[in-house]
Structures are given as C-alpha cells and as structure tokens.
N, C-alpha and C positions, 0 to 999 in steps of 0.2 A: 504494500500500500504506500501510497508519494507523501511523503508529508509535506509540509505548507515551506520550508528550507531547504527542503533537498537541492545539493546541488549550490548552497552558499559555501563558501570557502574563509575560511577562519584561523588565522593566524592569533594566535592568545596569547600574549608574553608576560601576562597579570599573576600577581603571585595572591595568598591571605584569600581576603573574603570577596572585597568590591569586584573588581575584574571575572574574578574565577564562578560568581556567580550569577554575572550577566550572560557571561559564555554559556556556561549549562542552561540557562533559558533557550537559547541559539541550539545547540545541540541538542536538547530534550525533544525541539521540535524538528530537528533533519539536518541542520547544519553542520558539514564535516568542519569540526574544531579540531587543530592541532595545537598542542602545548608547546612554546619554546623554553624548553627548559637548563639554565644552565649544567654542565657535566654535574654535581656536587650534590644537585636537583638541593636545592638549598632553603624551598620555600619551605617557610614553619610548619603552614597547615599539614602537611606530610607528615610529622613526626611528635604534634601535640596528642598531648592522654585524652580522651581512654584510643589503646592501639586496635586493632582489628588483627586477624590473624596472620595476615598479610604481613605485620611489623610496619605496615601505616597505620594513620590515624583515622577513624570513621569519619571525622570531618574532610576527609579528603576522598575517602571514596562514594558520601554524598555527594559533595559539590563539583566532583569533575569526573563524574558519572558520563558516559556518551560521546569522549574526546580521546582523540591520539597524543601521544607524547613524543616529541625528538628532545635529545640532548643537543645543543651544541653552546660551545666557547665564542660569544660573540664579541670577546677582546680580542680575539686571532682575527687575521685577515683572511684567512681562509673561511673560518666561521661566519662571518660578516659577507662574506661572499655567498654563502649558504643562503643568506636570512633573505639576500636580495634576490636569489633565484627563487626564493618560497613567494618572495612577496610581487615577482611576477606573474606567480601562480592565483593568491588570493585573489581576494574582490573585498576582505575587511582584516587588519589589523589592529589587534587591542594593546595596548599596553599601560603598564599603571607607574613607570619610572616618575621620580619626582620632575621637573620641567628643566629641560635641557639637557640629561642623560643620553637620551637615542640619539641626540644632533653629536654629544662627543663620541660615542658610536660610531658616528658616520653613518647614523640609522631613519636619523629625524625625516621630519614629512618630507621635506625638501627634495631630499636624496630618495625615497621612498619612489615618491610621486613621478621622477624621473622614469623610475625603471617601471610603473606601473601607473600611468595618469588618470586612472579610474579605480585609483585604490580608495577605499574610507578608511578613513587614519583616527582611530577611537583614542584619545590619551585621556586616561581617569587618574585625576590626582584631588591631595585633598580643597587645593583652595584658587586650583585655576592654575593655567600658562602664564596668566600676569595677572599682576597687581601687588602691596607690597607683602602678601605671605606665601606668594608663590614658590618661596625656598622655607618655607616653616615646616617642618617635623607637625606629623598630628596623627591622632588614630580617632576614631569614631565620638569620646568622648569630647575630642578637642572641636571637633567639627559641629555638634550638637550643641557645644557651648560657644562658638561666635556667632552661630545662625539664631542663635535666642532660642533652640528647642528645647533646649535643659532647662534651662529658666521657667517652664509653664511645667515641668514636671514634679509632681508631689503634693504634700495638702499643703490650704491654704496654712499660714504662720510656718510651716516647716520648711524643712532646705530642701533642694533639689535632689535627686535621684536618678540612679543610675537606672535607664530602662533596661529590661532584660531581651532586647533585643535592639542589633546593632541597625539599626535606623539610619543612619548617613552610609555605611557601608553597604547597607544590603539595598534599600532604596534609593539614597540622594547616588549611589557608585553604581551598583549593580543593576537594578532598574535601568535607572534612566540612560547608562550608555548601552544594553539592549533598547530603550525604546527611540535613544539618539540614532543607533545603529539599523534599525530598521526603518525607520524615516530616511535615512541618507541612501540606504538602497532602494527604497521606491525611485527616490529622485535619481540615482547613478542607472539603473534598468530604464529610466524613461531618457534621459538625457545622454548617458553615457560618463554622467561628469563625476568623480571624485571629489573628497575634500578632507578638511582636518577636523574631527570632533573636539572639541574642549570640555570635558565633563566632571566638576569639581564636586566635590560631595558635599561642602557644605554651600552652594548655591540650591542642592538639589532639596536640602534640611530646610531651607528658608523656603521653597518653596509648597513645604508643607505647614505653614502657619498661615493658610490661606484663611480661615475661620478663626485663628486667635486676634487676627487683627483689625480687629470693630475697633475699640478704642485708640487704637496706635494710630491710626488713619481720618477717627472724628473727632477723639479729643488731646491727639498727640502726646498720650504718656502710653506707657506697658501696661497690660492687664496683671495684676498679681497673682502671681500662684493658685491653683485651688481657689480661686473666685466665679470662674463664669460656669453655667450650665452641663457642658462636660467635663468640667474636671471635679465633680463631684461637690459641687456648692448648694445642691438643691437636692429634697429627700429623694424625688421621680426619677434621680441618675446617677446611681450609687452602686458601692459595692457594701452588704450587709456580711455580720457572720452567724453563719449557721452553728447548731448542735455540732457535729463533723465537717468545717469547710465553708467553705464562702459562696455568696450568690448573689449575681449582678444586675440589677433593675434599670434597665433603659427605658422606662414609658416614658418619653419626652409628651409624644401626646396625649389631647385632655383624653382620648376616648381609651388609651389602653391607663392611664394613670386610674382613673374612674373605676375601671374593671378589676386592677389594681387593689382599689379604699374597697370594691365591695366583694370580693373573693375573699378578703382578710376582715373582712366583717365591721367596717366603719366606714361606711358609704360616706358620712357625714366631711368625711378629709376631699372630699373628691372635688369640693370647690375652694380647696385650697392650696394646690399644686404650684403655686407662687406666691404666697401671701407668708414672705419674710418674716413677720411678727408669728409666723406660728411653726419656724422651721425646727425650732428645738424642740417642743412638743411633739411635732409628728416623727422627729429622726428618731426619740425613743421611744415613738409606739412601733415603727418599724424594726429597730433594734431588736426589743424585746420580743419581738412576735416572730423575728427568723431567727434569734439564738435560741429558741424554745423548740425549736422543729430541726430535724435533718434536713438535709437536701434531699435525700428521696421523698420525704413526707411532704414537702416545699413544690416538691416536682409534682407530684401525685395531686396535690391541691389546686395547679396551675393548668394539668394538663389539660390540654386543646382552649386555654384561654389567652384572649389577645390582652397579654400584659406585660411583653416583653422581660419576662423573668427566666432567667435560665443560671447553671450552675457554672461556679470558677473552676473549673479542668485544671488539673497535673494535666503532664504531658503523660504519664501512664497512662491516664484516664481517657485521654482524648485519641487515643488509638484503638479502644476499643469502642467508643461513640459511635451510634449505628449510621448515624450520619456523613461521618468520615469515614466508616468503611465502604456507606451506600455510592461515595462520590470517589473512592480509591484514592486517598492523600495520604493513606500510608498503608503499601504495597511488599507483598511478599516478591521478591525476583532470584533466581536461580543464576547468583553471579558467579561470573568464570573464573574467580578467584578466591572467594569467600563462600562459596556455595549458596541455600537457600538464608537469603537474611530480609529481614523490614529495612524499606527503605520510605522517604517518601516519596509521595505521589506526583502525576507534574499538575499544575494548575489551571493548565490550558483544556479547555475544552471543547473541542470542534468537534461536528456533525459527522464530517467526511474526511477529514485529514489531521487524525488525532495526535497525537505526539507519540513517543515510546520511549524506553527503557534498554538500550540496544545493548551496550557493551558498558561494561566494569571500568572505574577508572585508572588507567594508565600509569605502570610503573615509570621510574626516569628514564628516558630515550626508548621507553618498551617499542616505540614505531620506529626509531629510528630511519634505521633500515629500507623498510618498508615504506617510507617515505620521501625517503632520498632516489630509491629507486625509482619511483611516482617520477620525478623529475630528472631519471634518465642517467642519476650515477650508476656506476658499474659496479662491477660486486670488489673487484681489485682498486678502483676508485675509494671505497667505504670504507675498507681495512684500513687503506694509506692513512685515510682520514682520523679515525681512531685510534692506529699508533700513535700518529704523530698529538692523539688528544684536543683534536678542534671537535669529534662528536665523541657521545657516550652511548 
C-alpha cells in the first residue's frame, strides 16, 4: 500500500529529541529517512536509561523507529564528499547544529544548494540563525523560559514548573520543522524551487501563547500564573483529588457545568459557574464530594453524561484505556531486533494511505553500506572508505 511520502528523501543529521522527532513523523508516514551519523554515533539519546536489549536506549528505538542509518566522519574531506553526493540525492535535509557549524563544514545551504538547487535545507536550532542568542547554549527548559511559556505554568501564588513534557522540543523543534518541511515541499513539487528553513524552538513556544495573550495585547501587562480560566482559577476547570487518584473537570460550558451541579446533587451551583464571591464555597463542595469517591465510582456516576469529567491517567493506565487501544496509540510490533514489544502508535490517521510501522531503528552506520551502494560506491570503494575511517 503507497503511503502519502513514499518516495521523499530525507537526509536527518539531528541528534536528542527536536530533529529526530520530526523525522519519524516523515518516516512513520513513507518517507525514506536516512540518519547521518557520526562514526562514534555519539548522540545521547542512544545510550540514556532505561536500555533495551539491544544495549540502546528505548528512547531511541521509539523515536527513530522507520529510518536508515550511515556512519560517516564529516570533518574528513572525503566524508564531506559523501554528504554532498547524499544530498544530491535528497529532496530534504535536516539538521539541528547550533548556527554556523555546517557553513565550517563546508556543508551550509550555500554549498548545499549548489550541488542540489531544489534541496529544502531544515536547520532547527534553539533560538534562530540570527539575532542576539543565536550562539546561546539552551535545552527545552531554557527555550520555555524566554518565550514566556514557563511563566503561565503552575498555580496561581506558586513558582513555575517544570512541564513533564518537553514542549519546545517536541512541538516548537519537532512539529513545526515537519510541518515547515512539508509546506516547503508542496511548494518545491509545484515550482521546483528549494530553500532554507529556519526553525527555532522557542519562536515555535511563543507561538503557542496564542490564548494566554488577552491581557498582554489589551491591557499590556502578563497574565499571572494560575489566574485565567484554564489554568485552573475557576471551580468548572480543575483538577480534583479522588479517594485513589485525581480527576479532571473541563465543563467550560454552562450546559455541561449545569449537568455537572446536578449529577452531584446541587443543581443550585449551576448559576454560579463564574460568580467569584462564591468560588471558595463551591471548590470545597467539589473537593469534598470527589475525595469521598474513587474514580471508578466518579466514573460510574458520570457515565454517558455530558460533563466533561474524566480520570488523571499514569501512563500504565492509559495503555490499557479502551480508547487508546480502540485508536492503536500504543501498539504491539514484532521488531527485528527487540522482538514483540509496545510501542506507540503513529497519530496520523488516513482513510486510504495510513502510515506504518516498517522497520526497527537503526544501529550506527547499520545502512551504511547499503547506502552508499544506493549511490553507486563499489564494494572495494567502501572498504577503502572504512579503513581509512571516513564511514563506520
């Protein structure tokens, strides 16, 4: 069956999270991804706890699930030579070097675009090609804190908090340069024309305070912390604790908030879903009334009612969710290295051209070979290569 990328070609030089998890987006759904990876294959995510039996890390054979790997030494001239006949080959180039790396390479767009003038040149770094942090050291948390997304994280009066999920990495990195990347290839398949992506992850963070910014825009200060309607300022959009576990009430609206007051047996609150003077009142009618019950019994009470109540999931828990197993987000597959393991699922969902689950990810240089050959080295070409240490 075709999927909706077969037949894109993908060059991935991205090490960590941002990069390598835009790429599997790319691949999940047909894209041949190949990994450049240097000989020493150096990237963390390979070798962080917990290991897989493989002696990699399960976060690596998650997220670079569906892709080839070459070895090579892109500070040899020879390797660098490599990279430029590969990138004859592509049609997308990723990389995640801080800015100005691939130009001492001898690798940058410039030189790139020469040998390939309809190549897409994806560079993800954390804070842009220019401007004055373009050479700053950052990791997710740093990026979260210049874009002001930390800032709105926690309760109101408390400090900020660390989210447990990497949110400029995996969104403002990894998103958005698959969705820079496929917008750039509509336009290169209609036009023929290449270009340079710029894809910084905390531009990608500030563009997710699209809804925090009412006040910034009409009365030009910051919202504080745990003040407005979704961060848990108001009883109708909270997180309560249960007997065993916590349970999350989204009724923003009046009609499930309503259903809400009379499910729990005080109809009388249901015209009061914003009436400030009565918010302590009602936060410890609600307290009291879901630390008294389980979440089963919570569950049982709500079920087939429109009151937007449902349970705070472990991730143990949420595996076995009937619904996540009805929609396959976490998948048994029979890999070629690790045998039958859960993985998850992909999240694309098409009619006719669904995604899949092809191939295991990739030891260092495991394609090498196999891919150099693709581009017409010989087999006594490959050896010389490898003695001499420009692939692995």
């Amino acid at each position: 069956m075709t999927m909706p990328l077969e037949g894109m070609r993908v060059l991935d030089l991205t090490r960590l999270l941002p990069g390598p998890f835009g790429t599997m987006l790319l691949a999940d759904m047909g894209a041949d991804v190949i990994r450049v990876e240097d000989i020493a294959g150096s990237d963390l995510l390979r070798f962080g706890p917990p290991l897989a039996s493989s002696g990699m890390s399960i976060h690596h054979h998650v997220i670079n699930r569906n892709k080839r790997s070459v070895a090579i030494d892109l500070k040899a001239r020879d390797g660098r030579e490599l990279l430029l006949e590969l990138a004859g080959w592509a049609e997308v180039l990723v990389e995640q070097f801080r800015p100005g790396v691939m130009d001492r390479l001898g690798l940058g767009y410039g030189t790139i675009r020469e040998v390939n003038p309809s190549i897409i040149y994806c560079s993800i770094t954390g804070y842009g090609q220019e401007g004055p942090y373009r050479d700053t050291a950052g990791h997710d948390i740093n990026y979260l804190g210049y874009a002001g997304v930390l800032d709105q994280m926690g309760c109101a009066g408390g400090p900020p908090v660390i989210c447990g999920v990497q949110i400029a990495d995996l969104a403002g990195g990894g998103m958005f340069s698959a969705i820079s990347i496929l917008m750039a290839y509509v336009h290169m398949l209609r036009t023929g024309e290449g270009q340079h992506l710029d894809v910084a992850m905390m531009d990608g963070s500030i563009s997710w305070l699209s809804v925090n910014t009412g006040e910034l825009f009409t009365k030009g200060c910051s919202p504080e912390r745990g003040t407005s309607v979704l961060q848990g300022a108001t009883p109708c959009y909270n997180i309560y604790e249960a007997a065993d576990g916590y349970m999350a009430v989204g009724a923003l609206e009046h009609k499930f908030w309503r259903r809400l007051c009379e499910v729990m047996g005080r109809p009388e609150y249901a015209d009061h879903q914003f009436s400030i003077n009565r918010f302590d009142e009602i936060f410890a009618w609600l307290e009291g009334e879901f630390k008294s019950k389980t979440r089963a019994e919570l569950m049982e009470m709500f079920a087939g009612e429109d009151a937007c109540v449902s349970p705070v999931l472990d991730m143990c828990e949420m595996m076995e969710d009937p619904q996540v197993k009805h929609r396959k987000m976490v998948v048994e597959v029979d890999d070629e290295k690790l045998g039958k393991m859960r993985t998850l699922g992909i999240p694309f969902k098409f009619s006719a051209t669904p995604g899949e689950i092809r191939r295991s990810a990739p030891g260092v240089g495991e394609h090498t070979s196999e891919v150099l050959g693709m581009l017409g080295c010989s087999t006594a070409e490959i050896e010389r290569l490898k003695a001499d240490g420009v692939i692995g």
